[in-house]
SEVOMAR-23413 format. One record per residue (C-alpha): x, y, z. Coordinates in steps of 0.5 Angstrom, whole numbers, plus 2048, in hexadecimal, padded with zeros to 3 digits. Last residue first. Layout:
XYZ/...
//
This chain:
7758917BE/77D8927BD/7838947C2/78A8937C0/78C8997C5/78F89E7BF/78C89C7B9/78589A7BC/78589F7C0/7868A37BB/7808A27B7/77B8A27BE/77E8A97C0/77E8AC7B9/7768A97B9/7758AC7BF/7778B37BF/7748B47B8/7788B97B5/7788C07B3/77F8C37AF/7828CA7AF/7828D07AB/7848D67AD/7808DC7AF/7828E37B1/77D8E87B5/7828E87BB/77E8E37BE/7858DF7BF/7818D77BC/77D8DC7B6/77A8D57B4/77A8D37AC/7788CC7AA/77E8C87A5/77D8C17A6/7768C07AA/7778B87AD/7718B27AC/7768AE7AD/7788AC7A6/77F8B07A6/7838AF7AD/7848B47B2/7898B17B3/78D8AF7AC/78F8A87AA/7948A47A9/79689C7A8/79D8997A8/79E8917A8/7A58907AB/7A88887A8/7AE8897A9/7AE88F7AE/7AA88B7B3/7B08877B6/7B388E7B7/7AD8927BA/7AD88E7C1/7B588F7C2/7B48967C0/7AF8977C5/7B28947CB/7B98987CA/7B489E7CA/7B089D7D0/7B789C7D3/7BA8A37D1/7B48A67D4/7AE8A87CF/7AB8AF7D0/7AE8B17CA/7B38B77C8/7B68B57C1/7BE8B77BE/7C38B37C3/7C08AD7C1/7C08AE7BA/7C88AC7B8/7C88A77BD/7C28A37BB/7C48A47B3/7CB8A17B5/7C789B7B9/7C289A7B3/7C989A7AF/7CC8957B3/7C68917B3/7C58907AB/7C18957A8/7BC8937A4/7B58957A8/7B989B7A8/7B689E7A1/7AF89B7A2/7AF89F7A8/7B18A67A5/7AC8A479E/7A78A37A4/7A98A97A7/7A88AD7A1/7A28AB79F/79F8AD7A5/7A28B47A4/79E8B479E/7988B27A0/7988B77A6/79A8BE7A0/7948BA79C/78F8BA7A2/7918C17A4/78E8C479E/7918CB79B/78C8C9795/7918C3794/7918C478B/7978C778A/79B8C7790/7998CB795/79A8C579B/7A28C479B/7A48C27A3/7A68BC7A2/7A98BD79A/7AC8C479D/7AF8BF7A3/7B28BA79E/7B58BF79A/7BA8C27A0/7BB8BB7A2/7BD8B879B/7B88B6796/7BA8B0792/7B58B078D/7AF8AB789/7AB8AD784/7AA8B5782/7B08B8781/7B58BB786/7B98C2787/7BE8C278C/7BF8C8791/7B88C7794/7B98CC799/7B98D3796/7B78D178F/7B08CF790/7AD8CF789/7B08C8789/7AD8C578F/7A68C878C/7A78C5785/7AA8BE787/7A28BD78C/79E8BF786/7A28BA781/7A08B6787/7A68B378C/7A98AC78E/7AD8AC794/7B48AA795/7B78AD79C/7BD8AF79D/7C58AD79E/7C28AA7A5/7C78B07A8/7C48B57A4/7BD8B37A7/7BF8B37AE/7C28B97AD/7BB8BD7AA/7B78BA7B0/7BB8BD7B4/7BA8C47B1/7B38C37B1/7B38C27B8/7B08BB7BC/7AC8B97C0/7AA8B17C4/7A48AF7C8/7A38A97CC/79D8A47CD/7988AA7CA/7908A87CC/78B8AA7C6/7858AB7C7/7848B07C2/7818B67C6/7838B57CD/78A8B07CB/78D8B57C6/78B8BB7CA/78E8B87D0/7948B57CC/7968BC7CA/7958BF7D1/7998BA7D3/7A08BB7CD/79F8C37CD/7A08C27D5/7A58BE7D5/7A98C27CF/7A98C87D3/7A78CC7D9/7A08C97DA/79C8CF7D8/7A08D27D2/7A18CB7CF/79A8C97D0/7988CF7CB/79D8CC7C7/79A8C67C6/7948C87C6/7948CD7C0/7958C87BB/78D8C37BC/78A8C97BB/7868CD7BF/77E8CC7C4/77F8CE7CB/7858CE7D1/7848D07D9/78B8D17DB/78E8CF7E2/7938CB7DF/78E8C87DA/7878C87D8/7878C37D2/7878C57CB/7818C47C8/7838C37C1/7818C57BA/7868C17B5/78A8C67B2/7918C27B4/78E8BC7B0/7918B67B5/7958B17B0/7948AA7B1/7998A67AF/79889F7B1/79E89A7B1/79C8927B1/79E88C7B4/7978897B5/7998887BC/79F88D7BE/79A8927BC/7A08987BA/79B89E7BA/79F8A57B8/79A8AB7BA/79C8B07B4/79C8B87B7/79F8BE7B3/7A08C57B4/7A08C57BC/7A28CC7BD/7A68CE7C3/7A68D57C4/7AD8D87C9/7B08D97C2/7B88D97C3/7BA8D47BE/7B48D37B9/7AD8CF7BA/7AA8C97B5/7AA8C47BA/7A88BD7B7/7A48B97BA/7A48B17BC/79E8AF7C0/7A08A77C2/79B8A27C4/79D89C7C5/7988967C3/79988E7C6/7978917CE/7908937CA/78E88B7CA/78F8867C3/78B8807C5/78F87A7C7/7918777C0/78D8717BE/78E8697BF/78F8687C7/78F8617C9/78B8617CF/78585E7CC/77E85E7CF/7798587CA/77485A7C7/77885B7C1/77485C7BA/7728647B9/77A8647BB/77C8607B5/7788647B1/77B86A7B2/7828687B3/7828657AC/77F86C7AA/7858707AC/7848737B2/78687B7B3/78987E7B9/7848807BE/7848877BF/7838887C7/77B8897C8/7788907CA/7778927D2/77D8987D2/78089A7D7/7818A17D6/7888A37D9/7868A97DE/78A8B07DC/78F8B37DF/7958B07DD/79A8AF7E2/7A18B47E1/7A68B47DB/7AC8B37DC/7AF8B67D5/7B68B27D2/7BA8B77CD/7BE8B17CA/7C58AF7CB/7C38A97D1/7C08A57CA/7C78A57C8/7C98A37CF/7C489C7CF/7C789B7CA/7CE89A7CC/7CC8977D3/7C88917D0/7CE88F7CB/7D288F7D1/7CE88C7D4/7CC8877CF/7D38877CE/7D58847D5/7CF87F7D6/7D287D7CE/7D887C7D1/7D78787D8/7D28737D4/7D98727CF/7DE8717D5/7D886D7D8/7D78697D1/7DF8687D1/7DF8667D8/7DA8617D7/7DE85E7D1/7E485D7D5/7E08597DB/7DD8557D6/7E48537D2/7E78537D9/7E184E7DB/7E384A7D4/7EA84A7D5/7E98477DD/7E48417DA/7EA8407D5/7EE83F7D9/7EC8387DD/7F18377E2/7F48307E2/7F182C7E9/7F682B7ED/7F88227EF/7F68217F5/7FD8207F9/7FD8197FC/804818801/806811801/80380B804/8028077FE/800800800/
//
């Protein structure tokens, strides 16, 4: 018998298993390392955009004053196509799988009131010379261009201690900018009027000079609008700011010629209407949209950053990075509608003349039905429909 000492032979260490926990080990720190960077540049990335929005001219504005209307109406259903129909006459049992969209709710429209300051440096007067409510309905992916008629015959609303009649629509901006102490004010007492008469609730505002306006539009390389043989000769026959001729068809206007296009309204044929004037700044911004809506993102960011310091808005610089990140998914298939407010088929009078001063000198105005204006943009800016 073998008494020596008996010694277990000693497993062999398997390496494999240790080079695949290496392996894992490995890999894990690479997409730690990678996590860690994209955290990095989304923070970065955050913080330097969110300093570009920080350049405008921001304007806290106070509590609106007025009660939101709650109102009893049905959501708008998205629409069913007639196979969903059907089926739905047969089910008669409850299911849980959810087969439509949710119905669209106000939440899915922002209302921005866009206006043009058509003031010179040193002028204590702001005046309001354009006003576009811009409607980015999240739900439909559409852009609605309204444009407020200045010559709309308002209430204005008591303000300030100020007890207010019948005007138009342009002096309240103004008015608003005296009694509140600047832009504030001009932008609350804008929005009352808007909500009182047209029922329309502004998310945020947003104005710009014309001189901005000019700037923005050279550093874009202009802006190509299609314009009428009455349209070429009008901006031909102003030598002074229009310094290169165009021809009817499609132009290029630079920032100078694309202020007169917007603000033109005694060409042949417009009988000094302000229907014509809105109609072309709406084509305007729809030949401006349609423009950006091929810049690649770092274009998008140098036109952000260029126009940012030009526009004061009652936006903050976090409001407006989550707007931008809601419209650009939509900028592919972006649908763009417009309209006017006071709309034309709502039993309105175009053209009546009031002595609004009672200085014995009458200007032309437009009546409208408040209820039907406020139903129509309701439904433009809140969803609501019967």
């Amino acid at each position: 018998m073998y008494h020596g000492r008996f010694e277990a032979q000693k497993p062999q260490k398997s390496q494999k298993p240790k080079k695949k926990g290496k392996a894992g080990k490995i890999v894990l720190i690479v997409l730690a390392v990678v996590l860690l960077l994209l955290v990095v540049v989304g923070v970065v990335g955050y913080q330097y955009m969110r300093s570009i929005f920080a350049k405008t001219n921001y304007i806290e504005m106070p509590t609106k004053t007025y009660p939101t209307e709650v109102s009893t109406e049905p959501a708008m259903q998205a629409p069913t196509s007639p196979e969903q129909t059907e089926q739905a006459d047969v089910t008669t049992e409850p299911t849980t799988v959810e087969t439509t969209r949710p119905p669209m709710k106000p939440e899915d429209i922002i209302n921005v009131l866009v206006m043009g300051d058509s003031s010179r440096a040193g002028e204590e007067a702001r005046n309001a010379d354009t006003m576009i409510l811009v409607s980015l309905n999240t739900y439909t992916n559409t852009v609605t261009l309204t444009s407020i008629l200045r010559d709309a015959f308002v209430k204005l609303p008591d303000y300030k201690g100020h007890e207010c009649g019948r005007s138009k629509m342009t002096f309240c901006y103004n008015l608003g900018y005296q009694w509140g102490g600047g832009e504030a004010g001009g932008f609350e007492m804008t929005n009352l009027c808007l909500y009182n008469n047209f029922g329309i609730d502004v998310d945020y505002n947003v104005i710009i000079d014309f001189e901005h306006f000019i700037n923005i539009i050279d550093y874009c390389g202009g802006v190509l609008i299609e314009l009428t043989p009455q349209e070429a000769d009008y901006l031909n026959s102003d030598t002074v700011y229009v310094k290169t001729p165009v021809t009817e068809g499609v132009n290029r206007l630079d920032g100078m010629a694309a202020l007169c296009f917007a603000r033109m309204r005694h060409a042949e044929g417009d009988n000094d209407s302000d229907i014509t004037r809105t109609s072309r700044q709406r084509r305007l911004i729809s030949a401006l949209v349609e423009q950006f809506r091929y810049y690649d993102l770092k274009e998008l960011k140098n036109l952000i950053e260029v126009v940012m310091p030009f526009i004061t808005t009652t936006m903050d610089p976090d409001t407006m990075m989550g707007l931008v990140a809601k419209m650009l998914p939509m900028l592919v298939n972006l649908k763009i509608e417009s309209g006017e407010c006071p709309y034309a088929d709502s039993k309105s009078r175009w053209g009546d003349m009031v002595d609004i001063f009672s200085d014995g000198n009458t200007h032309s105005v437009i009546r409208f039905d408040e209820a039907l204006n406020k139903k129509h943009m309701r439904a433009i800016t809140e969803g609501i429909t019967e």
